[in-house]
py3Dmol code that shows the C-alpha trace and the ligand (Angstrom):
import py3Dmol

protein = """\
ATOM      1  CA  UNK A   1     113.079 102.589 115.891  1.00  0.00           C
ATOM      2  CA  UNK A   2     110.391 102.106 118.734  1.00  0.00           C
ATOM      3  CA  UNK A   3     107.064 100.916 117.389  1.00  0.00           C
ATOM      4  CA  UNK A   4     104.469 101.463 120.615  1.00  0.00           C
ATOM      5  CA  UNK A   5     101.134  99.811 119.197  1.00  0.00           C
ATOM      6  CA  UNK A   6      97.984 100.645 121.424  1.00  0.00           C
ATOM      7  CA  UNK A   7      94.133  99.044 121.289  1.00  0.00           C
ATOM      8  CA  UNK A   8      92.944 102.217 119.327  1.00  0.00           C
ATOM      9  CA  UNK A   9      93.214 106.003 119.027  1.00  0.00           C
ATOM     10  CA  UNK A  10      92.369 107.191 122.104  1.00  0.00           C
ATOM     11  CA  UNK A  11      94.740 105.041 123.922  1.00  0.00           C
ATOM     12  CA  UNK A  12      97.486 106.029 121.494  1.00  0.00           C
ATOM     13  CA  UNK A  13      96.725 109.450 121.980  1.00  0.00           C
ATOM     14  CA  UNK A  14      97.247 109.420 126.025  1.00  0.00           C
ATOM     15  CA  UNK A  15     100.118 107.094 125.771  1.00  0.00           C
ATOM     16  CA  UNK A  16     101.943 110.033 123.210  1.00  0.00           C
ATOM     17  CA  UNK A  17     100.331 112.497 125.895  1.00  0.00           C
ATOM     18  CA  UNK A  18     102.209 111.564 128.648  1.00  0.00           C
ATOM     19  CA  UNK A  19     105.408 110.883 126.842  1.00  0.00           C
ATOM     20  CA  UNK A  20     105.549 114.694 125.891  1.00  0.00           C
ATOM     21  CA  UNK A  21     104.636 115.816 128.989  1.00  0.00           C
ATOM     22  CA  UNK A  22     107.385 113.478 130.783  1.00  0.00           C
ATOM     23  CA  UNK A  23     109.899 114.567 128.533  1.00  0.00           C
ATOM     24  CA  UNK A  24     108.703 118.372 129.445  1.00  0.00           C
ATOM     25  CA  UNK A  25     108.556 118.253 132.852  1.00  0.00           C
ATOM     26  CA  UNK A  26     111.917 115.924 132.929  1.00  0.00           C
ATOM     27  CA  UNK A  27     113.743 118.921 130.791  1.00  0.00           C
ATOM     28  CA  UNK A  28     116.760 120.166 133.195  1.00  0.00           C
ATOM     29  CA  UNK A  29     118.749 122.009 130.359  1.00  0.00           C
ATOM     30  CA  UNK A  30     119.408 126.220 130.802  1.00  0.00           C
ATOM     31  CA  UNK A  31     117.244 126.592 127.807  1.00  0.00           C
ATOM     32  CA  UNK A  32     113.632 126.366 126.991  1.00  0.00           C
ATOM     33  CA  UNK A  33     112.001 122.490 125.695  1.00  0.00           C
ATOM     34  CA  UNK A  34     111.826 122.646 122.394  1.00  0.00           C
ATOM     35  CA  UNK A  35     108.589 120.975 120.881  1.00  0.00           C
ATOM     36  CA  UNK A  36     108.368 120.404 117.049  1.00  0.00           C
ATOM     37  CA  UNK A  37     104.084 120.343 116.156  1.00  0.00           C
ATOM     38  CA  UNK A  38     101.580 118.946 113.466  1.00  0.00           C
ATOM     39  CA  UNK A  39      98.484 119.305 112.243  1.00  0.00           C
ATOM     40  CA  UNK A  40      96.195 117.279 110.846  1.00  0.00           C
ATOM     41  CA  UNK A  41      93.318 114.650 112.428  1.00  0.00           C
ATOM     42  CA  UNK A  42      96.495 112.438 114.038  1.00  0.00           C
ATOM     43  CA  UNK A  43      96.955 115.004 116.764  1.00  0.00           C
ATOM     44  CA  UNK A  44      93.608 116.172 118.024  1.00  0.00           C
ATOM     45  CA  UNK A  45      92.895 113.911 121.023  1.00  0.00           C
ATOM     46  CA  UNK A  46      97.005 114.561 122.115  1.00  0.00           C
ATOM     47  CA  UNK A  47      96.505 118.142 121.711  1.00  0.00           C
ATOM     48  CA  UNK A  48      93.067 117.725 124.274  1.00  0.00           C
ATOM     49  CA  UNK A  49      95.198 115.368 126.538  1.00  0.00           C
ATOM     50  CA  UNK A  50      97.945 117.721 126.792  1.00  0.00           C
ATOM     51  CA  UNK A  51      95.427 120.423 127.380  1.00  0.00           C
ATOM     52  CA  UNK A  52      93.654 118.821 130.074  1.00  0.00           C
ATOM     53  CA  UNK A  53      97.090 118.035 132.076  1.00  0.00           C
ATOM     54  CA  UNK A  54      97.998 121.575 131.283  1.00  0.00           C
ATOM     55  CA  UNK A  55      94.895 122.864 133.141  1.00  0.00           C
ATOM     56  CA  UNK A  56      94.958 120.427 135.588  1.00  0.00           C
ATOM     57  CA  UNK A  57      98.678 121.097 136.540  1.00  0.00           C
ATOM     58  CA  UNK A  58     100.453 118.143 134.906  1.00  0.00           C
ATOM     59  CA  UNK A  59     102.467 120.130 132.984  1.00  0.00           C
ATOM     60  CA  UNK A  60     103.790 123.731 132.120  1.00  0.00           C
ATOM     61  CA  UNK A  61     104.205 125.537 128.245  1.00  0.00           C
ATOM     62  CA  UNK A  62     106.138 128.211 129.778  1.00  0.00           C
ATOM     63  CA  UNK A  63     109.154 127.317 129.223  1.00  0.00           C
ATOM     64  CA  UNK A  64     107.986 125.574 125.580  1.00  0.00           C
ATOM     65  CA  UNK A  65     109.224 127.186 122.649  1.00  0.00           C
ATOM     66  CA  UNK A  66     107.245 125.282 119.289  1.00  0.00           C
ATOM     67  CA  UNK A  67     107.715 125.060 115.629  1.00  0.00           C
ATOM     68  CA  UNK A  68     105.211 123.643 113.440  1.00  0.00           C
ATOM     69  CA  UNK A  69     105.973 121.041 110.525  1.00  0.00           C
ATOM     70  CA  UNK A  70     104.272 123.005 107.613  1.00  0.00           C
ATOM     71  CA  UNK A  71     101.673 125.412 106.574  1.00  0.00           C
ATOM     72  CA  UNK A  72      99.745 126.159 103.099  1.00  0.00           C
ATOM     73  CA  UNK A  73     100.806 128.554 100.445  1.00  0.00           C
ATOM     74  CA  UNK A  74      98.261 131.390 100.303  1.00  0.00           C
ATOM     75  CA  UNK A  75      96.052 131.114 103.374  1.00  0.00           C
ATOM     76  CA  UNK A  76      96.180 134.290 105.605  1.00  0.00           C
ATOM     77  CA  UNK A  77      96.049 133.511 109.558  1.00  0.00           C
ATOM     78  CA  UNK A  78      92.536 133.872 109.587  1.00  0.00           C
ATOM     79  CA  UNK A  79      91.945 131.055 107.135  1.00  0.00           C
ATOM     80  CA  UNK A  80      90.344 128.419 108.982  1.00  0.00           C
ATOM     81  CA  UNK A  81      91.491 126.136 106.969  1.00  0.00           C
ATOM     82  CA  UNK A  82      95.540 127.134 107.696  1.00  0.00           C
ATOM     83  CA  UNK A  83      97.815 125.521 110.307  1.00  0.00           C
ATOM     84  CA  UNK A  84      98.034 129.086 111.883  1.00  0.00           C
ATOM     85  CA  UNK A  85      94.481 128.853 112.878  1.00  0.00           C
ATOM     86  CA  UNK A  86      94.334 125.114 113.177  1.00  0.00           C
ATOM     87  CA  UNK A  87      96.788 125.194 115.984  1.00  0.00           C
ATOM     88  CA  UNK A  88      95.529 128.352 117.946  1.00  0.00           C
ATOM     89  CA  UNK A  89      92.003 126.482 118.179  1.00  0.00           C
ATOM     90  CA  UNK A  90      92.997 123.264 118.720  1.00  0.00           C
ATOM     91  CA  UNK A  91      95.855 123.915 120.735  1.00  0.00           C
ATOM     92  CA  UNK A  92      97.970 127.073 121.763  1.00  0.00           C
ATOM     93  CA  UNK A  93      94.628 128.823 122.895  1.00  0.00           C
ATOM     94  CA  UNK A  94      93.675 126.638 124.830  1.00  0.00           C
ATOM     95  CA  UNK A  95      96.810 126.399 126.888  1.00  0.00           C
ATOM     96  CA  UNK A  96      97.087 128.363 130.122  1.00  0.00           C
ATOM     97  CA  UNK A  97     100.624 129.064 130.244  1.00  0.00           C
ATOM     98  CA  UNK A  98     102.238 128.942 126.644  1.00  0.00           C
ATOM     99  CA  UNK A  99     104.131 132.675 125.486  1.00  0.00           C
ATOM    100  CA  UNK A 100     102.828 133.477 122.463  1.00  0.00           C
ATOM    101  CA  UNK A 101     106.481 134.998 121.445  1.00  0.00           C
ATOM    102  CA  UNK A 102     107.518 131.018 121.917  1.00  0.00           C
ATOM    103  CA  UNK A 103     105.055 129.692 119.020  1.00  0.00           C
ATOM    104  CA  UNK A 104     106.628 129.690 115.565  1.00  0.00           C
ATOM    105  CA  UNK A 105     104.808 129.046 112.759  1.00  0.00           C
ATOM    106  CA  UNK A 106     105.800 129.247 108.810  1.00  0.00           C
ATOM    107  CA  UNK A 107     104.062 132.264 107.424  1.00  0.00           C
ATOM    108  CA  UNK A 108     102.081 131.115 103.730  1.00  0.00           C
ATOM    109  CA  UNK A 109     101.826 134.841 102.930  1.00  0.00           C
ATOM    110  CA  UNK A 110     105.772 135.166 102.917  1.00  0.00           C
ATOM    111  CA  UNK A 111     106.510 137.506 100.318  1.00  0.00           C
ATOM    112  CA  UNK A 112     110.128 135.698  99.846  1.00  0.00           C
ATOM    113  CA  UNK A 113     109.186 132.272 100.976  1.00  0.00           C
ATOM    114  CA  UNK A 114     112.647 131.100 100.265  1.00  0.00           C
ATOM    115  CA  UNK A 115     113.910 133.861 102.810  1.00  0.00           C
ATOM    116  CA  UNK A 116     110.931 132.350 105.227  1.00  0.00           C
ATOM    117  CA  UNK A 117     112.191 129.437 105.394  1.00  0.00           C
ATOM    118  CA  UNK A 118     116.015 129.746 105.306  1.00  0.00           C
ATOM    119  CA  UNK A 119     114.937 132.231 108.480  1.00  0.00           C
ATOM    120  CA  UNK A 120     113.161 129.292 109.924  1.00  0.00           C
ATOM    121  CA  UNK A 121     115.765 126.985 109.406  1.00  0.00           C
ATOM    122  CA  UNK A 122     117.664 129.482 112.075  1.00  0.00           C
ATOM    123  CA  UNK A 123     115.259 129.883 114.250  1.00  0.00           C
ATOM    124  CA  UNK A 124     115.520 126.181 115.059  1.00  0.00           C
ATOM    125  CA  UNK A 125     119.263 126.714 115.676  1.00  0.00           C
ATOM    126  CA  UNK A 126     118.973 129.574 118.099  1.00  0.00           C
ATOM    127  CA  UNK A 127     117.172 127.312 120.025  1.00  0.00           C
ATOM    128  CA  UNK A 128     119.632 125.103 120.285  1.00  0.00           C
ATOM    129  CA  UNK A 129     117.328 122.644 118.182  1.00  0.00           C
ATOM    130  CA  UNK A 130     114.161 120.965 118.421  1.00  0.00           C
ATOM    131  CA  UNK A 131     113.880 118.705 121.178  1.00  0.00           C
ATOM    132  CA  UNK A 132     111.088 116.277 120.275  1.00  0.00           C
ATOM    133  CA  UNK A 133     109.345 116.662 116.885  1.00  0.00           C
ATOM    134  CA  UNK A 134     105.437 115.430 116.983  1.00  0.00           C
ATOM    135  CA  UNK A 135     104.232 113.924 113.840  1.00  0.00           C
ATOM    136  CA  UNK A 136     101.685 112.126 111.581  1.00  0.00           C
ATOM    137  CA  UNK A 137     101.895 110.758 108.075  1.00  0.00           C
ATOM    138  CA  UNK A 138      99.751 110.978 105.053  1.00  0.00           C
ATOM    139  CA  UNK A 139      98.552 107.958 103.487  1.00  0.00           C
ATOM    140  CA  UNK A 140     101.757 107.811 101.033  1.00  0.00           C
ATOM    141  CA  UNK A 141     104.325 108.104 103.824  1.00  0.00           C
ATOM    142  CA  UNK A 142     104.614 112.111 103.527  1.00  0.00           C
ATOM    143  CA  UNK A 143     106.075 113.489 106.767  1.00  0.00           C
ATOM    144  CA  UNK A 144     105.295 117.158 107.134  1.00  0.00           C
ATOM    145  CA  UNK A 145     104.484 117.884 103.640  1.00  0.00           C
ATOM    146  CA  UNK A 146     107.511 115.870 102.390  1.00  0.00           C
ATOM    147  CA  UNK A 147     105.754 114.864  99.365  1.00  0.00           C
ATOM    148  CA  UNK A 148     107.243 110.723  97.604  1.00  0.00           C
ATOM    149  CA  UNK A 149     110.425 111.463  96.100  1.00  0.00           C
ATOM    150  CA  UNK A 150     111.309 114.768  97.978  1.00  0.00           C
ATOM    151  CA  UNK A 151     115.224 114.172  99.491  1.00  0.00           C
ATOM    152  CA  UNK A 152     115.947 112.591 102.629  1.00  0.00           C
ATOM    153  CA  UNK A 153     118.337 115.363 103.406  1.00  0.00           C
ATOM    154  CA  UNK A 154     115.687 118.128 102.491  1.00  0.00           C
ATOM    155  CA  UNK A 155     115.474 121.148 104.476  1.00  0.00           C
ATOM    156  CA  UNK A 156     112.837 123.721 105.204  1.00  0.00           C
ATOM    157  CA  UNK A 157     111.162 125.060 101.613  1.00  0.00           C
ATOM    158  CA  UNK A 158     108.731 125.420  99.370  1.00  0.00           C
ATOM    159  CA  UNK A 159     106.691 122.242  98.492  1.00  0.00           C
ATOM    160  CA  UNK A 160     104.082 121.234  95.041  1.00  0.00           C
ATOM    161  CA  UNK A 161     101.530 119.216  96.689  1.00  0.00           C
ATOM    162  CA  UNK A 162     100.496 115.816  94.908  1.00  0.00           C
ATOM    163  CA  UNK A 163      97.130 115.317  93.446  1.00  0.00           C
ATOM    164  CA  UNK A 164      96.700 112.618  95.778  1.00  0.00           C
ATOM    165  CA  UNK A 165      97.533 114.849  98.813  1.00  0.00           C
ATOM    166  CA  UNK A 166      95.193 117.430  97.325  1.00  0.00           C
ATOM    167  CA  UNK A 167      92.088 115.070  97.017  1.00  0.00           C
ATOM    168  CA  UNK A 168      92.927 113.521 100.483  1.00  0.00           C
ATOM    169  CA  UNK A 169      92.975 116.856 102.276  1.00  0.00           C
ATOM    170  CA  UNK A 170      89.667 118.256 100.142  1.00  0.00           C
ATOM    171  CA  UNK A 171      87.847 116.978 102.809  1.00  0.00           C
ATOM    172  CA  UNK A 172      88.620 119.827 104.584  1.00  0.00           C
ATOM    173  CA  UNK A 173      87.707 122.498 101.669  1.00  0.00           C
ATOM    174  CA  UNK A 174      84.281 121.333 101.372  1.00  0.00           C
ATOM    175  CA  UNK A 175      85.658 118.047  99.292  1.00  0.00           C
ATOM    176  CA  UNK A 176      87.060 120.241  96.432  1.00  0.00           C
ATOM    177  CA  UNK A 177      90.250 119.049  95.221  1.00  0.00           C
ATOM    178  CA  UNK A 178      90.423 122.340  93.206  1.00  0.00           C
ATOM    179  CA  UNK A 179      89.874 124.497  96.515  1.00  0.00           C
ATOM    180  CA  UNK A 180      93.107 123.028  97.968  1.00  0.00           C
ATOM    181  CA  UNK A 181      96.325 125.062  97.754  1.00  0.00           C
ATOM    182  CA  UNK A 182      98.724 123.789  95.498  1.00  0.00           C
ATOM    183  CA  UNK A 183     101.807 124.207  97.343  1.00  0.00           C
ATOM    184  CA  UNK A 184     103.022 124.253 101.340  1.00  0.00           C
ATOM    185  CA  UNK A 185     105.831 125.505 102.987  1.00  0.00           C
ATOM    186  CA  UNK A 186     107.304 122.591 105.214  1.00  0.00           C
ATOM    187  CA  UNK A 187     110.831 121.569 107.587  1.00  0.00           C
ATOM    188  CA  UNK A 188     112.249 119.567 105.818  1.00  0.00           C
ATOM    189  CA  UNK A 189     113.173 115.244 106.063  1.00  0.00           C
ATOM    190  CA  UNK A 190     116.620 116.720 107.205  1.00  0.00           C
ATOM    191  CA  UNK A 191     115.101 118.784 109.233  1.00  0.00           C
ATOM    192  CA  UNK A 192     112.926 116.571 111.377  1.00  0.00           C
ATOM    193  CA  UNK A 193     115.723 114.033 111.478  1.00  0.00           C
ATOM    194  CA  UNK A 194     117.804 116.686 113.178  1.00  0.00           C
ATOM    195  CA  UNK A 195     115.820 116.718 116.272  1.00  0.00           C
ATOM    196  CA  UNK A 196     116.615 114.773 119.474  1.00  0.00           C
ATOM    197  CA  UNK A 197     113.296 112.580 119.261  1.00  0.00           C
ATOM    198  CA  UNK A 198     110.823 111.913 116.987  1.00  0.00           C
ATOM    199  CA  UNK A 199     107.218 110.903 117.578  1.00  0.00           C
ATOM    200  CA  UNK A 200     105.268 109.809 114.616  1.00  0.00           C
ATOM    201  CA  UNK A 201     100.973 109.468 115.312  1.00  0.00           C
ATOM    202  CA  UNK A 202      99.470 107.008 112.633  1.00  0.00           C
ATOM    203  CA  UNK A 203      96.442 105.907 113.119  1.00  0.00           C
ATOM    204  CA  UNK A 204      93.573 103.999 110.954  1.00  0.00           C
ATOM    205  CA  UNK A 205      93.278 101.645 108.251  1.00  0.00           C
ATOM    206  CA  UNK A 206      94.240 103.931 105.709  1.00  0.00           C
ATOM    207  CA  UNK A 207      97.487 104.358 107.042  1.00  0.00           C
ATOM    208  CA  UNK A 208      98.287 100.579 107.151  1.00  0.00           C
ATOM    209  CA  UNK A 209     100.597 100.742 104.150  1.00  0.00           C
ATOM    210  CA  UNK A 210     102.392 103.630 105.344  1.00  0.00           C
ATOM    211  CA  UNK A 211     103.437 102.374 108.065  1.00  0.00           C
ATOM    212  CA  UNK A 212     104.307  98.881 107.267  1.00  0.00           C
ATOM    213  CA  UNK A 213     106.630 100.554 104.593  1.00  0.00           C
ATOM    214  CA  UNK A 214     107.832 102.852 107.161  1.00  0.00           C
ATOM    215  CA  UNK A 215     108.897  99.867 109.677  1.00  0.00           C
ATOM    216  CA  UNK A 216     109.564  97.060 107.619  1.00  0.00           C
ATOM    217  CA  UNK A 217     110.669  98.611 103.879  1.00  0.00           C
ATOM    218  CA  UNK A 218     113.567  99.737 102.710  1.00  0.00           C
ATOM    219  CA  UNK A 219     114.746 103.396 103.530  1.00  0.00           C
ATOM    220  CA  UNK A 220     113.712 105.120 100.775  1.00  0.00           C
ATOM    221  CA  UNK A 221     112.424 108.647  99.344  1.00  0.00           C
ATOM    222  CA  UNK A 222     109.446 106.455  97.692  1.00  0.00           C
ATOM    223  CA  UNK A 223     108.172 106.807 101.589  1.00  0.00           C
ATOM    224  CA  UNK A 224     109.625 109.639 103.273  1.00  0.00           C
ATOM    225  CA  UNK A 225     108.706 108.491 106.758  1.00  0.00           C
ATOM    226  CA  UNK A 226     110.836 105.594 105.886  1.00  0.00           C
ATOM    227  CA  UNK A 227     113.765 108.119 106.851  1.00  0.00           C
ATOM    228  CA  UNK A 228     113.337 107.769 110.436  1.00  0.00           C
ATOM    229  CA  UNK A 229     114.557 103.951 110.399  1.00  0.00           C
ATOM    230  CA  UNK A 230     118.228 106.060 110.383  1.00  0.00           C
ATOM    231  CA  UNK A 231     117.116 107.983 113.861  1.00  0.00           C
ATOM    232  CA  UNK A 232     118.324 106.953 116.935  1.00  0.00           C
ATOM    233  CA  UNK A 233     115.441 108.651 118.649  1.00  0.00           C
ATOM    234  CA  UNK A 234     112.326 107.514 116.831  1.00  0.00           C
ATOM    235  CA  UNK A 235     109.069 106.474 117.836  1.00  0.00           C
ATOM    236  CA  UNK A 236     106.173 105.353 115.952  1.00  0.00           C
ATOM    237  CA  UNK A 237     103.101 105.567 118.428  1.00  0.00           C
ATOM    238  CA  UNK A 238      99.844 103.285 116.845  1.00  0.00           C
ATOM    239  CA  UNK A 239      97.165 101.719 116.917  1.00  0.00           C
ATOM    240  CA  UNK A 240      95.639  98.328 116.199  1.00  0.00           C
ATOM    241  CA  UNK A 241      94.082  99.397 113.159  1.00  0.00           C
ATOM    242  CA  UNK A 242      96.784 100.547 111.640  1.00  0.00           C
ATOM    243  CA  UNK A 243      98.984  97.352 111.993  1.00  0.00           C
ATOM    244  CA  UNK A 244      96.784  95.721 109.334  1.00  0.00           C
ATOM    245  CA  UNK A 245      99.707  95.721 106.663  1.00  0.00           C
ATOM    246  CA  UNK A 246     102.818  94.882 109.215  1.00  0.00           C
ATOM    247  CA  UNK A 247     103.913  90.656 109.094  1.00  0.00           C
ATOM    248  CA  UNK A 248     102.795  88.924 112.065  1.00  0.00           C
ATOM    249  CA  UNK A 249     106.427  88.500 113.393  1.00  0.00           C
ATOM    250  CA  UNK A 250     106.645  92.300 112.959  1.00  0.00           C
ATOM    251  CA  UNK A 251     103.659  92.995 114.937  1.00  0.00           C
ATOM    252  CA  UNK A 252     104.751  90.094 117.890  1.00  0.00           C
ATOM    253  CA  UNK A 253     108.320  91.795 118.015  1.00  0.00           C
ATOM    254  CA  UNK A 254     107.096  95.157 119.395  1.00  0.00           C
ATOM    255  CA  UNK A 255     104.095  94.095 121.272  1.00  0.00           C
ATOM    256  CA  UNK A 256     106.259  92.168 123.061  1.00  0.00           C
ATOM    257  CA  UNK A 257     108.941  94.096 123.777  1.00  0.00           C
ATOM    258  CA  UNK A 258     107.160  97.472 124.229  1.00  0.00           C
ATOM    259  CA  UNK A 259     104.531  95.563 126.313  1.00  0.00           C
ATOM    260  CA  UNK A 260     105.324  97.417 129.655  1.00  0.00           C
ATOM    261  CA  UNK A 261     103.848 100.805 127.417  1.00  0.00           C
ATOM    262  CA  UNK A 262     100.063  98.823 126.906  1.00  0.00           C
ATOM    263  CA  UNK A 263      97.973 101.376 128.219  1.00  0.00           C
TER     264      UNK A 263
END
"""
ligand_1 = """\
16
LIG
C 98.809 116.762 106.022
C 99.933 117.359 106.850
C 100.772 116.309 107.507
C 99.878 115.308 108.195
C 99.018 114.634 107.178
C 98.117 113.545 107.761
O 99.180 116.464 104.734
N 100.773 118.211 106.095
O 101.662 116.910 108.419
O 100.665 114.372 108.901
O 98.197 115.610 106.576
O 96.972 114.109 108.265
P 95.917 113.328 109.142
O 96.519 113.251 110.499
O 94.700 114.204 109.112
O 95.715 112.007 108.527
"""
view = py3Dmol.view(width=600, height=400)
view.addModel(protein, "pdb")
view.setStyle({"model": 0}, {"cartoon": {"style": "trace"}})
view.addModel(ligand_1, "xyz")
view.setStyle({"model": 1}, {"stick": {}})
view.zoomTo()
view.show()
């Protein structure tokens, strides 16, 4: 596991920036990149980085086919407050070149959302797989909307949603707990730890805990992020803030030996 640790959030947002586009631009394979997506607060100023070197000729969603991590139970597309329409305002629509046939997306209204996701589960596999899969955490290690206790070898499906998830993510239903849907649809650990490369965004004091547990814990479904320590291909992109919670020798390991990535 890589642990790149930058001075703060807009740092670690470039520095994730430019990985993704490398990786893009440095695809040779007869198929399209494959680019797994979050939502969330983690990914905003990498979504406007990636943006602006998309306009300004950096780099090219043509041939980019996405999937995104997870999306509520119950919101139509027009909900702002679901990942459809999170993603085409903060990101696809913004884009000059992405094909809108190349976004996937797990549909909330699924009538069968067993079927949905067992569907989306293939349409990863007809792609050959997901290349690089973006990422943040919640505060209790969730990845996607892998929930504490949900299997490391989980695959796309139906997810309850913790009280504590709920209350954390009321901030964006006008702080009502109540307001928040109670389930998600979501790839699966097993999913994510399918893909070629990994990138993880975390971010903030709050996260501290996470990540320490993450990096420095045991692998365990307690803190589904803690999964990743078992991918070859995983990198946990930071900043200073969240380091609070790491031990000093920690911290001095990979500031020294990612210290070539200090942007
Ligand atoms: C939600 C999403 C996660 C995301 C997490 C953290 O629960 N399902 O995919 O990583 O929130 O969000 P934020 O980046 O806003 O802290």
């Amino acid at each position: 596991m890589r642990v790149i640790i930058q001075d703060n959030y807009e740092k670690m947002c470039v520095w994730a920036a430019r990985y993704i586009a490398s990786k893009i631009n440095g695809h040779r394979e007869n198929r399209p990149f494959v680019l797994g997506l979050p939502t969330g607060s983690s990914p905003l100023g990498v979504y406007a980085e990636l943006i602006r070197m998309n306009r300004s000729g950096q780099v090219s969603f043509a041939n980019v086919v996405t999937f995104n991590m997870d999306e509520y139970v119950g919101l139509p597309h027009e909900h702002d407050q679901s990942y459809w329409y999170f993603m085409h305002k903060n990101f696809f629509d913004q884009l000059t070149d992405i094909r809108k046939e190349n976004i996937h997306i797990l549909n909330g209204m699924a009538p069968d959302p067993e079927a949905e996701c067992e569907a989306y589960e293939k349409a990863i596999a007809s792609f050959g797989g997901v290349d690089l899969f973006l990422g943040g955490i919640g505060v209790d290690g969730h990845l996607a909307f892998n929930e504490p206790f949900t299997s490391l070898t989980s695959r796309t499906g139906v997810r309850n949603l913790t009280t504590d998830t709920r209350i954390v993510n009321s901030r964006f239903f006008g702080n009502d707990p109540e307001k928040v849907p109670t389930q998600a649809l979501s790839v699966g650990i097993g999913t994510v730890m399918d893909s070629k490369e990994v990138l993880i965004l975390i971010s903030g004091h709050a996260k501290a805990r996470a990540l320490a547990r993450s990096v420095e814990g045991s692998v365990s479904q307690r803190w589904t992020c803690s999964a990743l320590q078992m991918h070859n291909g995983a990198i946990l992109a930071c900043d200073e803030a969240a380091c609070g919670e790491l031990t000093v020798d920690t911290y001095k390991y990979f500031l020294d030996i990612e210290k070539d990535q200090r942007l």
